[in-house]
LUMVEX-81275 format. One record per residue (C-alpha): residue number from 1; x, y, z. Coordinates in pm, 1 decimal. Example, Ala and Ser with C-alpha at 12.3 -4.5 7.8 and 13.67 -1.06 7.14 Angstrom:
// LUMVEX-81275
[1 [1230.0 -450.0 780.0]]
[2 [1367.0 -106.0 714.0]]
***
This chain:
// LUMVEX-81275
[1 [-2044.7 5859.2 -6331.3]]
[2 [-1921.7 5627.3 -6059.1]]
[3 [-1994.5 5290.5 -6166.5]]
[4 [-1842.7 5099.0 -5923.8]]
[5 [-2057.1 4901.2 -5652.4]]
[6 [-1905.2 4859.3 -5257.9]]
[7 [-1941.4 4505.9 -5184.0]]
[8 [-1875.7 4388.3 -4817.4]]
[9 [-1758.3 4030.8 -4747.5]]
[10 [-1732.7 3883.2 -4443.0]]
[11 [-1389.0 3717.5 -4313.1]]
[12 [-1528.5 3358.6 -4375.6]]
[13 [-1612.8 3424.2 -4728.7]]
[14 [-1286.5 3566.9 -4777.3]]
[15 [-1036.0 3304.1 -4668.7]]
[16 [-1260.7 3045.5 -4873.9]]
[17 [-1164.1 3238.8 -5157.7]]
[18 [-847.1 3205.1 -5121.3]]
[19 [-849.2 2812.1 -5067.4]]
[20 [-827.6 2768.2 -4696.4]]
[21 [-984.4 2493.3 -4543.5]]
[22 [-1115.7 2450.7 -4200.2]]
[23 [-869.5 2248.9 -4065.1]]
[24 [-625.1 2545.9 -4181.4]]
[25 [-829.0 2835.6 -3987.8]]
[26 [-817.5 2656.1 -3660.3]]
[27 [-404.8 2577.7 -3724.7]]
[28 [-414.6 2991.0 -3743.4]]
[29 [-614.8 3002.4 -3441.0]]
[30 [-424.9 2743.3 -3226.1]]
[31 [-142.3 2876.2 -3339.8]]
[32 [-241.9 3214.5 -3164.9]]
[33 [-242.9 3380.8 -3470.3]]
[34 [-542.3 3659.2 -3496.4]]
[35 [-721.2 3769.7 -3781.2]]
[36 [-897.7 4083.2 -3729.3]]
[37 [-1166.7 4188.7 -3983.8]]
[38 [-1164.8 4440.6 -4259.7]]
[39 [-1483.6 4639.9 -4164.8]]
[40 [-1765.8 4737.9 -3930.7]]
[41 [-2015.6 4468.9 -4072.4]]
[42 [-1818.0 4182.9 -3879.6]]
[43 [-2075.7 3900.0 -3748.0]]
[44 [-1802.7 3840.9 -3492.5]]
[45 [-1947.7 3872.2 -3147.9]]
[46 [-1809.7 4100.5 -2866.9]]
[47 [-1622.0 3945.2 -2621.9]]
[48 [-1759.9 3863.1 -2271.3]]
[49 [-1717.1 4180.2 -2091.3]]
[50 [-1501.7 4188.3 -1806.2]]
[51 [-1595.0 4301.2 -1459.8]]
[52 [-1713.8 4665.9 -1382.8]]
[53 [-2017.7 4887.2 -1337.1]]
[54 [-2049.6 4953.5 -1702.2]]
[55 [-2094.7 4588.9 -1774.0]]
[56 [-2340.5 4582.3 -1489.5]]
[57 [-2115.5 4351.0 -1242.4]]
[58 [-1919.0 4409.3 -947.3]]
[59 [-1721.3 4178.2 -719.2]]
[60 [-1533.9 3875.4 -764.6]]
[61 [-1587.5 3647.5 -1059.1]]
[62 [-1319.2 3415.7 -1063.6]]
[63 [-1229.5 3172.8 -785.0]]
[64 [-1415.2 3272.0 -495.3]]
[65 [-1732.7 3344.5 -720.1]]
[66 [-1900.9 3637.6 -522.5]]
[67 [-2058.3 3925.9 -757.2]]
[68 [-2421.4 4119.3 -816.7]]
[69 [-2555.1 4184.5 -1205.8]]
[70 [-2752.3 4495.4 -1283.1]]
[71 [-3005.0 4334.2 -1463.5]]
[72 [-3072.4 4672.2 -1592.7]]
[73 [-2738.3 4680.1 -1821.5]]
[74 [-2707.6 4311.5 -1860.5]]
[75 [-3030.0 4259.8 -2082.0]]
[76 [-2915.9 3954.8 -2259.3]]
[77 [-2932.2 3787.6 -1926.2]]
[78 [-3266.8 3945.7 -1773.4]]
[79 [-3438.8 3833.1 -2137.7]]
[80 [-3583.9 3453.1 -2084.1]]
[81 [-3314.1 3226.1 -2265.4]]
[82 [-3045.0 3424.0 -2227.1]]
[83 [-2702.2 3392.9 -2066.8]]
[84 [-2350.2 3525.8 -2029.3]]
[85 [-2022.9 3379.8 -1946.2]]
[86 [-1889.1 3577.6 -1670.7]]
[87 [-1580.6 3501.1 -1466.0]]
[88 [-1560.2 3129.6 -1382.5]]
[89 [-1918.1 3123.3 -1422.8]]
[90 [-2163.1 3049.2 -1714.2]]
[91 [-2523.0 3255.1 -1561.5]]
[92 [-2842.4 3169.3 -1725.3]]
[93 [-3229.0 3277.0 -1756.1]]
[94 [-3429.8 2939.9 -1749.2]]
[95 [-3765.7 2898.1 -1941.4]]
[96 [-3885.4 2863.0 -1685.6]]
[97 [-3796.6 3183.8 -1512.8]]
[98 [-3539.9 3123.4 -1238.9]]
[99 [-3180.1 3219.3 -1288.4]]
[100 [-2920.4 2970.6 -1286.6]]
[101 [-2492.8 2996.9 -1223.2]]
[102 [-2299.4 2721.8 -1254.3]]
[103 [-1908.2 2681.6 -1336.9]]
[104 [-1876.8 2721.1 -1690.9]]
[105 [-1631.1 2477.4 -1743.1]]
[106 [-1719.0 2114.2 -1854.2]]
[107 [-1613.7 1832.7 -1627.8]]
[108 [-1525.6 1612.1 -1933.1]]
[109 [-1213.1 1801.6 -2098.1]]
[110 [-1237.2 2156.0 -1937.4]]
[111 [-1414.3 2365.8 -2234.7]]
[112 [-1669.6 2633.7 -2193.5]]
[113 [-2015.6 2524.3 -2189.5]]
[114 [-2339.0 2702.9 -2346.9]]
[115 [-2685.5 2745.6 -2283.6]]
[116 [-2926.5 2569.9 -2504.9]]
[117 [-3246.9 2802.0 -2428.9]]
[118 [-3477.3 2550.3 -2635.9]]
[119 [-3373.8 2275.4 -2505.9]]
[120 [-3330.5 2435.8 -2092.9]]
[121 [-2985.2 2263.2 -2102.2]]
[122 [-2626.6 2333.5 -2082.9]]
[123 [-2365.9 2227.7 -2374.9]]
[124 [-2033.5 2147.2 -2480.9]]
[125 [-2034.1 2191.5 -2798.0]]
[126 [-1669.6 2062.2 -2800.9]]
[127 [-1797.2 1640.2 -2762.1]]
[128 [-2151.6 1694.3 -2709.7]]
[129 [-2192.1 1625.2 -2303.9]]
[130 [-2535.5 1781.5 -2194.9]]
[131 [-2621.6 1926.0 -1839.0]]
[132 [-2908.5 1978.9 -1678.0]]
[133 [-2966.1 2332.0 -1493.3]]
[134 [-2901.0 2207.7 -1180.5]]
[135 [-2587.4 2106.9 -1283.3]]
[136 [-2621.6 1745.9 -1314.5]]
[137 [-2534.0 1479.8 -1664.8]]
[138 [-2760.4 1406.0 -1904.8]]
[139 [-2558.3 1294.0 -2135.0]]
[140 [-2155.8 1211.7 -2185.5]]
[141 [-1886.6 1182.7 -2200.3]]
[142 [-1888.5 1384.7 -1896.2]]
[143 [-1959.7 1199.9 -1593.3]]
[144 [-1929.5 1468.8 -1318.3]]
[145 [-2131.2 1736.1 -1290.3]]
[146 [-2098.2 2125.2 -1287.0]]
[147 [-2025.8 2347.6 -979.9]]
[148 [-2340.2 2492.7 -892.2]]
[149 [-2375.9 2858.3 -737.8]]
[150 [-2610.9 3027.0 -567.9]]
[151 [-2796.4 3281.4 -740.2]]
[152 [-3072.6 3560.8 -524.5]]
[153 [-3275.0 3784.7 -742.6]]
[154 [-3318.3 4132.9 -563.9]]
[155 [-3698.2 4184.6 -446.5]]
[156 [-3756.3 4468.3 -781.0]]
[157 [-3588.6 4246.1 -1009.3]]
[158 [-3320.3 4428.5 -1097.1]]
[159 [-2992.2 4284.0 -912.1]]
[160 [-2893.4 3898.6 -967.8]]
[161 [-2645.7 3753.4 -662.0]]
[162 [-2423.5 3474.0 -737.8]]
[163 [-2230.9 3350.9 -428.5]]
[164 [-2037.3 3026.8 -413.4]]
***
């Protein structure tokens, strides 16, 4: 009779059991050191997916920003609220329906912003500077606001443009 019971535990639990502190993890991290987790139950999130027609998006996401979506494989930007870094670019579903790209960089110290979907706002989580989605400040320390692109929604819904 096996009495033995599996427990998982996820990578956080595990380095606090050993006694490292925050501060410690991110020296790992900025130190370019990679921890890679011991099991398929990892709360990690997949990376952004590159370019490609399996990710749903073709053309040219970085520098000249001109590329298509296939809304059709890229759910978690077709759903309202959601969003996906992609490229240079940071492309959102508003509440209230439109889609949004902007650059996905914040003007204040250069890190990638998020989309708030409750609060129909952009973030750096980084020092807290708030955008609107057309781009502009609502709140600093960033004082310039974000590149804004130009998005087209195909007539059936299915294919997103951004152009710069």
């Amino acid at each position: 009779m096996d009495t033995t019971q599996k427990e998982g535990m996820k990578r956080g639990e595990f380095l606090r059991s050993l006694g490292l502190s925050t501060s410690t993890l991110m020296a790992f991290y900025c130190m370019g050191t990679t921890l890679s987790s011991c099991g398929s139950g990892s709360d990690d999130p997949e990376p952004t997916p590159g370019g490609g027609t399996s990710t749903g998006i073709t053309g040219t996401t970085t520098g000249s920003v001109n590329f298509s979506i296939d809304l059709t494989k890229a759910t978690d930007i077709k759903a309202s609220g959601g969003f996906r870094v992609i490229g240079d670019t940071i492309v959102a579903h508003t509440t209230a329906g439109s889609y949004v790209a902007l650059s996905k960089t914040c003007t204040h110290e250069g890190f990638t912003i998020g989309f708030r979907a409750g609060e129909n706002d952009f973030l750096c989580t980084n020092h807290g500077s708030q955008f609107s989605t057309t781009g502009a400040v609502k709140n600093g320390p960033a004082t310039t606001a974000l590149k804004v692109y130009k998005t087209a929604l195909s007539a059936d819904g299915n294919t997103l443009t951004i152009t710069a």
